[in-house]
Structure formats: C-alpha cells, structure tokens
ZAMARGU-4260 file (C-alpha; in steps of 0.2 Angstrom, whole numbers, plus 5000, padded with zeros to 4 digits):
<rodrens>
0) 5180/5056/4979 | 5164/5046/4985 | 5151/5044/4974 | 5135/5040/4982 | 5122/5036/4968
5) 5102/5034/4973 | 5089/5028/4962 | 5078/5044/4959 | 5085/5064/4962 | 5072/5066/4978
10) 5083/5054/4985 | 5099/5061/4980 | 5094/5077/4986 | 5090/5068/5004 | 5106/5060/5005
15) 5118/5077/5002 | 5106/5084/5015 | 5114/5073/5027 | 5132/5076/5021 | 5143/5091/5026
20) 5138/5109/5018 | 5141/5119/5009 | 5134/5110/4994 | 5136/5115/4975 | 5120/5110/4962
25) 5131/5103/4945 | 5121/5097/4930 | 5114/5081/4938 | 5122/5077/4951 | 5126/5088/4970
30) 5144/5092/4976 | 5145/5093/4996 | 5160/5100/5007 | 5172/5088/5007 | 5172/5082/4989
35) 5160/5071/4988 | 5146/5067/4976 | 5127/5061/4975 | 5121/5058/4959 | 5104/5048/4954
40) 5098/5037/4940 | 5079/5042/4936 | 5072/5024/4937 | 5079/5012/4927 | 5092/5023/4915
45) 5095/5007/4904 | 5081/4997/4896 | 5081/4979/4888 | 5084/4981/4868 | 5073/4979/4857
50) 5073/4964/4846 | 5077/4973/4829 | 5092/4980/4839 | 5099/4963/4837 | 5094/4959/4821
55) 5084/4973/4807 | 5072/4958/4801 | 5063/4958/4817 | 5054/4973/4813 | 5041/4966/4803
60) 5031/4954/4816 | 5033/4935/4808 | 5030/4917/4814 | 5045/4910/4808 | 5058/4921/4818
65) 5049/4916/4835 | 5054/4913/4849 | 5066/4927/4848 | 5081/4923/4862 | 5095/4935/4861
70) 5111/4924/4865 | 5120/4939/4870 | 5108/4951/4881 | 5111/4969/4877 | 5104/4985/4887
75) 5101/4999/4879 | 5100/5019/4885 | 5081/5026/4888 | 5081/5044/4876 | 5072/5054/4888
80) 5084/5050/4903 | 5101/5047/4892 | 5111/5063/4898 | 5109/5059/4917 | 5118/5041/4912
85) 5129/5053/4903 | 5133/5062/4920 | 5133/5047/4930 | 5147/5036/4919 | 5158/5050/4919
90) 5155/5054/4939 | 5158/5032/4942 | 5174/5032/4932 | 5181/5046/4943 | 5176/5041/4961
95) 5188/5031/4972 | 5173/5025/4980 | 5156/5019/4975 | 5139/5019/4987 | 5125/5011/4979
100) 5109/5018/4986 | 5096/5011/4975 | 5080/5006/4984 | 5079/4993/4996 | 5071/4981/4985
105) 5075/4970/4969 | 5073/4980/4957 | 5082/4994/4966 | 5096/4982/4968 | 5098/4979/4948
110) 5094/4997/4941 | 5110/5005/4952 | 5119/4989/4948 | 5116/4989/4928 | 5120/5007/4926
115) 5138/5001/4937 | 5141/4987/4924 | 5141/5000/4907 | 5157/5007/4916 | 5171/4995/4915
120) 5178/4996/4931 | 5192/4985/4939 | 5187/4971/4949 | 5198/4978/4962 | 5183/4993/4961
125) 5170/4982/4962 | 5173/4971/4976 | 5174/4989/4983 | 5158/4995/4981 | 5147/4997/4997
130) 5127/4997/4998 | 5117/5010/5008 | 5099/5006/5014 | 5088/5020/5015 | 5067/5020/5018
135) 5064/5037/5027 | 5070/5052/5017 | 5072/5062/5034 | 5089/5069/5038 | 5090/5059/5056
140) 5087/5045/5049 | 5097/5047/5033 | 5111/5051/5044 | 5110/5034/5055 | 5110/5026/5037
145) 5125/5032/5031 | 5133/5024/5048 | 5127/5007/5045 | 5133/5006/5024 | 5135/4987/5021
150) 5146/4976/5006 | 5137/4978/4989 | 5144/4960/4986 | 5130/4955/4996 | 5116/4960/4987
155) 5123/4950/4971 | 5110/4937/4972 | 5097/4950/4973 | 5103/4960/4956 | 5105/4941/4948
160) 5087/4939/4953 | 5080/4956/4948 | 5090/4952/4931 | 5083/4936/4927 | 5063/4939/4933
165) 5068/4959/4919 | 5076/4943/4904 | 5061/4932/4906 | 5048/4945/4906 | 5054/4951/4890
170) 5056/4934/4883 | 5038/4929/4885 | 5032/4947/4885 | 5040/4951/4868 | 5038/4931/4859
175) 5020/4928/4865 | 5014/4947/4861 | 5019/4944/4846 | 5014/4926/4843 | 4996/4928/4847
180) 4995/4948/4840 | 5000/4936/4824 | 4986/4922/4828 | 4973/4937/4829 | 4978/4944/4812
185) 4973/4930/4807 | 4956/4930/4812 | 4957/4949/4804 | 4960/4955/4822 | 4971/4972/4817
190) 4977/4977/4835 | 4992/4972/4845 | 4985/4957/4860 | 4999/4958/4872 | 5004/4944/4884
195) 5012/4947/4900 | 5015/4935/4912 | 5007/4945/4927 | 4994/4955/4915 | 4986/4940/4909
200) 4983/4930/4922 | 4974/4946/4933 | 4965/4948/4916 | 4962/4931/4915 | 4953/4932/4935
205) 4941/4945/4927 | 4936/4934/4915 | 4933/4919/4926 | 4924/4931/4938 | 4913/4938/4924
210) 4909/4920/4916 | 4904/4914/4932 | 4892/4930/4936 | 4884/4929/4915 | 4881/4909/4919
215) 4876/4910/4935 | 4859/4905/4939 | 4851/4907/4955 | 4842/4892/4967 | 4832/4893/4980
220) 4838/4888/4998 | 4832/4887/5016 | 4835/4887/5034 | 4823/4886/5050 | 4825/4898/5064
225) 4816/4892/5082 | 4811/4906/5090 | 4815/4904/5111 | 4811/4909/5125 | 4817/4905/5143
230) 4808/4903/5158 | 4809/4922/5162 | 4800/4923/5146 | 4816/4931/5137 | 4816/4927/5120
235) 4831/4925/5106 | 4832/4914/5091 | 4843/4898/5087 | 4845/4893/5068 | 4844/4875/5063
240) 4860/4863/5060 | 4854/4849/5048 | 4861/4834/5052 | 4871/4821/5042 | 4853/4813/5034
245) 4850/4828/5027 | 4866/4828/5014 | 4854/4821/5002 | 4843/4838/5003 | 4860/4849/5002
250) 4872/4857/4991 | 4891/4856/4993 | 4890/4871/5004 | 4877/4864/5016 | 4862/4874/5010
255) 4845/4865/5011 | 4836/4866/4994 | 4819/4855/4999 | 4808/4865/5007 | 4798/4852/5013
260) 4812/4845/5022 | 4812/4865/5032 | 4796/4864/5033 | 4794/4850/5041 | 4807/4853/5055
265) 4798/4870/5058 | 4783/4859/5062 | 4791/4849/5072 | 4799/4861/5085 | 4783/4870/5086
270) 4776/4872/5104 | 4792/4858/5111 | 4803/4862/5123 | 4823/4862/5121 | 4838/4860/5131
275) 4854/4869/5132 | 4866/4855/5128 | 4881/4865/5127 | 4887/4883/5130 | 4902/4892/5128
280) 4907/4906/5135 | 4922/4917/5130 | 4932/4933/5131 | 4939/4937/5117 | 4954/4949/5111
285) 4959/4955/5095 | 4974/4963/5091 | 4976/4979/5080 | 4979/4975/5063 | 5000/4977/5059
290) 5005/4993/5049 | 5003/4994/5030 | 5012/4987/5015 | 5007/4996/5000 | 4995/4983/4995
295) 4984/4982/5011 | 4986/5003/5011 | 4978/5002/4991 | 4963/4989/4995 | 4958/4997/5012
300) 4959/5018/5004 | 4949/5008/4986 | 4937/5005/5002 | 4936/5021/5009 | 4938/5034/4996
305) 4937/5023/4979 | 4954/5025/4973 | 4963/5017/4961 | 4977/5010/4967 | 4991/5020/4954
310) 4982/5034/4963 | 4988/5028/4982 | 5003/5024/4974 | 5007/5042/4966 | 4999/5049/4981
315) 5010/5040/4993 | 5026/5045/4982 | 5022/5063/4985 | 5020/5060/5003 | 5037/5049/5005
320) 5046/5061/4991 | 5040/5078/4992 | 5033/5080/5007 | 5043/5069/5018 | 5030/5063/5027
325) 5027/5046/5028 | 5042/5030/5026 | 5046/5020/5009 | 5031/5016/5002 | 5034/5004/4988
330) 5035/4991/5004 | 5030/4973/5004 | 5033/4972/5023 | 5019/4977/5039 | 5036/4976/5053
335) 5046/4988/5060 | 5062/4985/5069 | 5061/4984/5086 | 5074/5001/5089 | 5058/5012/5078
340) 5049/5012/5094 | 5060/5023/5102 | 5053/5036/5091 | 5034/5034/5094 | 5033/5049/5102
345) 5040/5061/5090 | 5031/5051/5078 | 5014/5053/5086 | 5017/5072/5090 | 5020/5075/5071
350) 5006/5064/5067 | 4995/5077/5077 | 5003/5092/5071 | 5000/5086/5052 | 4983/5082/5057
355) 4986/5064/5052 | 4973/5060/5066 | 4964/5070/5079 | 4972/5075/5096 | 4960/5067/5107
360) 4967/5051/5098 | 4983/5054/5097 | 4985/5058/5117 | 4976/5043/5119 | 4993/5034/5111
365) 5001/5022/5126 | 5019/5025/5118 | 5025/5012/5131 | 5016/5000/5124 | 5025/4988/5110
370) 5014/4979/5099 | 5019/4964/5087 | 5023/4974/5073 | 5043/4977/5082 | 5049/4965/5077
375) 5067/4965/5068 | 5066/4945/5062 | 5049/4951/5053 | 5060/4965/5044 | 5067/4962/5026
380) 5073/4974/5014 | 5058/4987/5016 | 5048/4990/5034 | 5031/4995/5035 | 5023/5012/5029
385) 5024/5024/5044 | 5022/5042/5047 | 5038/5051/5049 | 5042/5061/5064 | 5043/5077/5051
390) 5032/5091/5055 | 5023/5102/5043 | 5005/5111/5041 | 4991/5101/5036 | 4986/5113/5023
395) 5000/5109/5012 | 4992/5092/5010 | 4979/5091/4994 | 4962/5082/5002 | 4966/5068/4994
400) 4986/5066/5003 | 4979/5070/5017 | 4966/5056/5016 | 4981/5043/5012 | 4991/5051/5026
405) 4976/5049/5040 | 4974/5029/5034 | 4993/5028/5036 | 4993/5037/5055 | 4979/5028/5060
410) 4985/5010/5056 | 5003/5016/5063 | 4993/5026/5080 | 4982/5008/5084 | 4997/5000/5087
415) 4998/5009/5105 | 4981/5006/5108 | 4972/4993/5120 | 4968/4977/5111 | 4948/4977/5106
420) 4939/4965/5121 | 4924/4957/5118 | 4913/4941/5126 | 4905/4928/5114 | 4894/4914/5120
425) 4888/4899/5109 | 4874/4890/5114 | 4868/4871/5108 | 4851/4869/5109 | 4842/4853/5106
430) 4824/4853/5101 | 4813/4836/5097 | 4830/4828/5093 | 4835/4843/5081 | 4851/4854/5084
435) 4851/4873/5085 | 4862/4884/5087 | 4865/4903/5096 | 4879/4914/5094 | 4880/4932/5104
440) 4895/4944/5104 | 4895/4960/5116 | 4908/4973/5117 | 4917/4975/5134 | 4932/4987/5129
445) 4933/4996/5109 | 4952/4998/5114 | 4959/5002/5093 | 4942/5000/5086 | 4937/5016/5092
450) 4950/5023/5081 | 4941/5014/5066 | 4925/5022/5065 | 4918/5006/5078 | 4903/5010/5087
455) 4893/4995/5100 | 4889/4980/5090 | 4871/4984/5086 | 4866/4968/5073 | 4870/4956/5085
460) 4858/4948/5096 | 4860/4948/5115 | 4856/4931/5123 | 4850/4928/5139 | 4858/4920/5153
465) 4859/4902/5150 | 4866/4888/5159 | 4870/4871/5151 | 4855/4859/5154 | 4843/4873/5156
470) 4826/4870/5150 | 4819/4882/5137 | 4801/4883/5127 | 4802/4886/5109 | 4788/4897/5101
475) 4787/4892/5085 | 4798/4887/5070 | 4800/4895/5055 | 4807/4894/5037 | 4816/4909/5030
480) 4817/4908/5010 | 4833/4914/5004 | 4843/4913/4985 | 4860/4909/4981 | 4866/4925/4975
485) 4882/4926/4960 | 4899/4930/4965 | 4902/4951/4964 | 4910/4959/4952 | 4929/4964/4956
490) 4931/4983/4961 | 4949/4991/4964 | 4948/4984/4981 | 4944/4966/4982 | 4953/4965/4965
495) 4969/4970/4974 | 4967/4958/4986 | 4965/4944/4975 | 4981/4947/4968 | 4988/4950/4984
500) 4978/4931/4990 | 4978/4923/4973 | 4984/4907/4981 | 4963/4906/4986 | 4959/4905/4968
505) 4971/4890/4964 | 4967/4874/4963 | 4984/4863/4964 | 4989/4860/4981 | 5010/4863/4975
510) 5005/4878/4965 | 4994/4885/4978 | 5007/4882/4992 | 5021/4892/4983 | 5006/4906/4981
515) 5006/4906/4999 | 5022/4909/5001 | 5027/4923/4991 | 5016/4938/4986 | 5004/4934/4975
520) 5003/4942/4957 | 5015/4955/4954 | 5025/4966/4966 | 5020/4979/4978 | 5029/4991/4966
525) 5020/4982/4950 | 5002/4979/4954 | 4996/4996/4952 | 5004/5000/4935 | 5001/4984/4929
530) 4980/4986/4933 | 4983/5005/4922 | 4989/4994/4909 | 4975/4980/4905 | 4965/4999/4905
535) 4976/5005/4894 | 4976/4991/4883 | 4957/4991/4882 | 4956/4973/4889 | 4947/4979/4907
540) 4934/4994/4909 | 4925/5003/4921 | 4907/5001/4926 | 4906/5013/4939 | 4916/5005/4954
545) 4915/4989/4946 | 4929/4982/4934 | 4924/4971/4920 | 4934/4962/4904 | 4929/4971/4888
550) 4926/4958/4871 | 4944/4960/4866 | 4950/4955/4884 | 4939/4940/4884 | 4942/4935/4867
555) 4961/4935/4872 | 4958/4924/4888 | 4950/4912/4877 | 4963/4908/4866 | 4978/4906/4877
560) 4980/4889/4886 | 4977/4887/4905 | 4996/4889/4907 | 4996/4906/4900 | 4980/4913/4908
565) 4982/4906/4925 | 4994/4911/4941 | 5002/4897/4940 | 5018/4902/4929 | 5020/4919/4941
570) 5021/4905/4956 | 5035/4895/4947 | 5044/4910/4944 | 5043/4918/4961 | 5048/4902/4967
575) 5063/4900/4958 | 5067/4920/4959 | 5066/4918/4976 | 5079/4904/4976 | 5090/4914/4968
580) 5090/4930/4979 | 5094/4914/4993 | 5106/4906/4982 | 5098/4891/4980 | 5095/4889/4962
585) 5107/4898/4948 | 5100/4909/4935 | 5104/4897/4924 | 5094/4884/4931 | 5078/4896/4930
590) 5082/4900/4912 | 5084/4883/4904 | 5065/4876/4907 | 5057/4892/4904 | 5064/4893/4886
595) 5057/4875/4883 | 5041/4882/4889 | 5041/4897/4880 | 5043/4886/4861 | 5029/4876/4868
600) 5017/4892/4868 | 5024/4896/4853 | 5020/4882/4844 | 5001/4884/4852 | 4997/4901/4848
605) 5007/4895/4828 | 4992/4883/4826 | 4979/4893/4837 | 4960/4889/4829 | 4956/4904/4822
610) 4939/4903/4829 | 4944/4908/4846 | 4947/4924/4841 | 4928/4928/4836 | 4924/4938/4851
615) 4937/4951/4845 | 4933/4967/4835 | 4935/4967/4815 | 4947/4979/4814 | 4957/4985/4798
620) 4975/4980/4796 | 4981/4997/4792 | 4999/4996/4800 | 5013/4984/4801 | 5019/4977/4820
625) 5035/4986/4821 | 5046/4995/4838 | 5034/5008/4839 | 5018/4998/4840 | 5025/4985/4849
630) 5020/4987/4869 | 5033/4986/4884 | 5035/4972/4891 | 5041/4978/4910 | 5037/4967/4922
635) 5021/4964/4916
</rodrens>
C-alpha cells in the first residue's frame, strides 16, 4: 500500500481526487481503488515539550533554573489533534510506500517529516520515502504533480532547517519570557512579558515609530518657485536648487530653514530672464507589477479595504481550500514557471466567469503575451498567487473573498497587458546665476494601469515646448512656507511592509545586507499570526487604522537590550537557516553561538534595573507562572 500523507485534510481530500475511484471515507484518512491511502496531519500533530515535561521543577518560574536547554529534545502530541496522529502511525507502519505531501515550504518540510520520525521505520524505508509538491489543489493540476514525485532525501536540509529555526525559537522564546516576566515581577508587574525573537523586534518598530512622533518637534523650511513664462507668453513654474554655499542654511535632507536666505533669491530672479541649460526628454515604460506573494497581497488589500492581514490570510485559505479558487497562498515567491503560461486562457476565462475582474478587461488579456513573471530560475518551492482555471459562481464568494479574489486576478490579468508608456521632460533653468528646475510627465498609453483604477495624470504640470538655450522671462519669485511634518503612525499596511523591507530601518551595513537578502521579519506564513499576537498580548492597540504600542508594550521595549529589540538577531538567524537548507553551515554550527548568546540575555534581564519597568501597570500577583500561563513560543 501507498500512503500518501498531506499536511491538512483539504489537501488530502485533493489528492485522492486525483487517484483512481471508487474511494472509501475511513476515520481519518481516504481509501482509493487500488489500495492506496491519503491521510493528513492537521498542522503540526507534534509540538515542542514543555519544560516541566523534562523536569517537574520547572513549573514554578525561577531564576536559578534559566536558561532551560533540553539535552535531549522531545516532541510531544497536541490534545486536540492526538487521534489523527493515532490514524496516521498505524496507516505509516503499514504502507510499503511513503509520499510526503506536506507544503512546499519549510515548515511543511518538518511537520510531515516529524510525524514520520515517531514511527521507527527501517532505514531501508526511509531512503525510500518520495516528496510530492503540490500549490494548486485542482485535479489537473494535482494529477501532473503526482507525475513529477521527487526523493524525500532531498528536502533533508530543508526539515534540518525548519527543525533548528522551531529549537531556537523555543529556547529564547521559552528562557527570555521567563527571564524578563521574572524581572517584571519584580517591579510588581504581575502579568506574563513574553519575548519572541520576531515579536519583539516588530514590537520594538512600533515603539521606535511612536517615540519619534511624541518627540517630534516640527521646523519651519522653505523653497522659492520662479514662476516662467516663454516667449509665447506660456507660463509653468521651476523650483529652486540651492547650491553647495547654501549647506550652511540646510538641514541633512537639504531643506532651507533661513528665510531670508529664500527670500532673498526670490528677489533676485524677479523681473530676470533665464535660460534653458539643459532638457531632457524621455519616453518612459513601466512594467506591470509581478503577481503576488502573500505579503505584497496583505499590504496592497490593508490599502484598499483595511484588512488586517490574518484576515487576507484566512480569507485566502478559503479561496486556495475551500473554494479552489486561487493557487498556494502562504507563497513567498511573485514567479510562475514558464509552462503556467500555457494556461492563461483558461485561466482568464475562469477569471471572468468568477467575476474576478470585469469582461471588458478580461477580453482585453493579450494571452500571447509573456511578461517577466515566467520565469522557472525565479521559482522556488512556492510560485506566485494566481487564480486557478476552476470555474464557479461569483455568488458563492462572501464580499469580502471576492474582494481578495478580484486584487488576485487583477495583478495575475496585467500581466498580459501593454506596458504603461509615458514622456517626461526635465528642464534646467538658470536665472541670475541660480538653478531651477522643471519636471513634467504626460501619459501616451495607460496600457495595465487602466486596470488599476489610473485615470490621466491630472497634478502634473504640462510644460511648454522648450529647447536647450532657449531664452525665457521669469515673472516673479516666490517663497512657499512649509513644516517638517513627523513620521506616520504604522497602519496594517505599511507595518507589513516594514517587516517585509526591514533592511530600510537597519543601520549596520552587514546586518542590513543579510536583511536584504532574505525576507525580512518573520515568514509569509508567520507575519500575520505574529501581528494577532502582540494584539493579544496587549503590547500594540488600535486607534482606528493606526497601530500603536500600549504602556505595557513600551515598557517591555525599554528594558530588553538593542539585541533583543532590534532585527538584527532575525537576520543572523535567517542567514544561518538559510545556510542550512543549502548545506552550507550544520545545525550544529547554528546552535553553538546562540546558546552563548542566550546566557548573555539571561544574565541581563537577572540584574535588569528595576526602574525600567515603571511604565508597566501595578498589577497583583495573584497566580504563579506555570504551563498554562505560560505563552507559545511558535515561531514567534
């Protein structure tokens, strides 16, 4: 018998849909025709133990047993999902043949992987074991899956990787929770202050943001526009570029705060003539954007329809899952391979059928065209979030999946669309020795932008025809008063796309080149639930559309070192998790200097100053720190 086993039961049930009929439904687990089962996990079936699992004094919370470090790591069963492990041992003992169909990701690597390892199977067995990728739930495309299985074996580095990020989460999850929880007792703070390596440091960005907003204090700045006309009498305005004696009068980012300074070159280009002294003329192009990761999908629908991202995130599970509607959508990647544009068409007519984006738009699809996007090098484990070729009635969609459903057709429909084609000019014009400049854009083709809600560029000002060396009459100059204005606030959006860009907010050059490289703070799979958690937690809060650290958040900030509270650990990490999956670096090698840094923060939240906990809440110490107060430390 072959087993096949899938990480979640909508899976499952997709697989055995591809598989010969007539099927029999068991307790857990779908028999086909010719033998064969599927069976699921639900998620991870296994979960890291708890610390009193190894040893009973760790249920009461204490200095002295810290850092915890199991020397041999157990997993244990979850209660609510222990009889479908149950089913799924008995099923692995009895196949002939294993096909692990976890996700195609890391963590869909370990959790098939884990459950494997609790069976004591021969090696023979185990070298044995094949790995099928699937991202579209659709019977066509499950089918061509199951043709192209692959060795298990090769996805070792990627379980080893999964398995080392899951053992040092819990290490500094679990010690430091409890380390500074301790630290805040202390300073009669009563509630548990959890630390997560990811958690904290986005926690520790909302902080940062709101510090600089409360000490913000605003200056005034100024710029001189000369107002110009040609000899046609057809006017436009240039805006002032001071030059290099002018630093003195400027901040770091150029502005001029003496208005006498503005003032002064206002009066001086007043009733002079100028000169074109350099012009530029371009067409421009710009390329639809790619399809969406699940990141770029949460920021740009927080835009349009202010939704928290665990709200895509669920919504998108019940369009991949339920529905059938759209790809994998817990994807990190904006590619698809190159044979995906063989079905554009059907894709496009289902898009049309489903209402995913109007017909007009849809027959307006130039499904010979092949945009960047196909590009099989590009593709990892995971390919971009498209619409599937399925067709079904719109109504069957809630308003809200069919508003996640119409971002993800549009962005996959643009990319048979013309390229958006528009001329800019930039004109250098000197007045009484000063240098002003002009910048115009005007639309000659919308191409994909029409699908984007784009109308002609109205805010822009048209200029004239000019011709280098042409001679021009300025008007007057005049001085436009202006204020520095405070960082905003982070909303779900552009709070997603700092995690997603948090390279921009680091200041080391090594650090923020590893930023660059992987992506960002947390996971396209983690990010969401990790945001519901610093809610939960009661460390971030609403205001409206904004997001805002509470006392309790900022208080925490405060006492944990730069290490602790900055990205810069997440980048080491993905750095060195990254090296495993390539088999550059052994888990071992990872482990080793995390654990001398993890008695290092130890030792500072042991003789933390009290004082820095004053922000926090009194709160009455009215239970003990035991397994059921104690947050998870998953990935966050």
């Amino acid at each position: 018998m072959k087993l096949y086993i899938a990480e979640k039961p909508s899976l499952g049930r997709a697989i055995a849909d591809a598989l010969p009929k007539p099927h029999k439904k068991h307790d857990g687990y779908i028999e086909v025709a010719n033998g064969d089962c599927v069976s699921w996990c639900i998620g991870h079936l296994l979960e890291q133990a708890e610390p009193d699992d190894y040893n009973e004094q760790y249920k009461k919370w204490r200095f002295d047993d810290l850092p915890i470090i199991p020397q041999q790591w157990q997993l244990k069963a979850k209660s609510k999902t222990r009889k479908q492990l149950t089913v799924l041992k008995k099923l692995i003992k009895q196949a002939d043949q294993l096909v692990h169909a976890g996700d195609p990701d890391r963590e869909g690597q370990l959790l098939v992987d884990e459950v494997i390892e609790q069976v004591k199977l021969s090696q023979a067995k185990k070298q044995q074991i094949q790995r099928l990728l699937i991202s579209d739930l659709n019977v066509s495309a499950v089918k061509k899956s199951l043709q192209n299985v692959r060795s298990n074996r090769e996805f070792i580095p990627l379980s080893v990787s999964a398995l080392a990020r899951s053992r040092a989460d819990w290490l500094f999850g679990m010690n430091l929770t409890r380390a500074y929880t301790l630290a805040g007792q202390k300073a009669g703070f009563g509630n548990v202050l959890s630390v997560g390596r990811v958690q904290t440091p986005i926690l520790g960005l909302v902080v940062q943001r709101d510090n600089e907003i409360a000490n913000f204090v605003p200056k005034p700045f100024y710029e001189v526009l000369a107002h110009l006309s040609t000899e046609n009498k057809e006017p436009f305005t240039a805006k002032w570029q001071p030059s290099k004696a002018c630093e003195p009068y400027q901040d770091e980012e150029g502005r001029v705060l003496h208005r006498g300074l503005a003032e002064n070159v206002a009066s001086r280009i007043s009733n002079q003539s100028g000169e074109v002294t350099a012009l530029e003329k371009k067409q421009k192009k710009q390329q639809a954007p790619l399809p969406y990761n699940l990141s770029a999908l949460q920021i740009d629908a927080a835009k349009a329809f202010s939704m928290p991202a665990q709200k895509v995130l669920d919504i998108c599970q019940n369009l991949y899952e339920r529905h059938k509607l759209i790809t994998y959508p817990r994807s990190d990647n904006r590619y698809l391979p190159k044979d995906h544009h063989q079905e554009a068409a059907s894709i496009i007519k289902a898009i049309a059928i489903n209402g995913g984006q109007n017909d007009t738009h849809c027959q307006g699809a130039d499904v010979s065209k092949r945009s960047k996007c196909f590009n099989d090098a590009k593709v990892a484990a995971h390919h971009a979030i498209i619409p599937t070729a399925k067709q079904q009635k719109s109504a069957s969609l809630s308003a809200e999946e069919g508003k996640v459903y119409g971002l993800i057709s549009r962005h996959y429909l643009i990319q048979f669309y013309p390229d958006y084609t528009y001329n800019e000019t930039k004109a250098e014009i000197t007045i009484n020795g000063g240098i002003f400049k002009a910048n115009a854009k005007q639309d000659v083709s919308l191409g994909f932008k029409a699908l984007m809600g784009k109308t002609a560029l109205k805010d822009e000002q048209i200029l004239p025809p000019l011709i280098k060396g042409q001679q021009l009459q300025c008007e007057r100059g005049e001085v436009i008063d202006k204020m520095t204005s405070p960082p905003a606030h982070f909303n779900d959006a552009t709070l997603l796309s700092a995690m997603t860009g948090i390279s921009r907010y680091v200041k080391d050059p090594e650090i923020k080149k590893i930023l660059k490289e992987t992506d960002g703070l947390g996971t396209e799979a983690t990010r969401a639930g990790i945001l519901e958690l610093l809610f939960r937690r009661q460390f971030l809060r609403r205001q409206g559309k904004l997001i805002l650290a509470t006392d309790t958040g900022r208080a925490l900030i405060s006492a944990l070192p730069h290490g602790l509270a900055s990205p810069d650990l997440t980048a080491k990490w993905e750095a060195s998790l990254g090296d495993i999956a390539e088999q550059q670096m052994s888990y071992q090698q990872f482990l080793n200097p995390l654990l001398v840094d993890l008695a290092a923060f130890v030792e500072l939240a042991k003789n933390c100053d009290s004082n820095v906990f004053a922000q926090l809440p009194k709160t009455p110490q009215k239970r003990r720190f035991t397994r059921k107060t104690k947050p998870k430390t998953k990935s966050a």
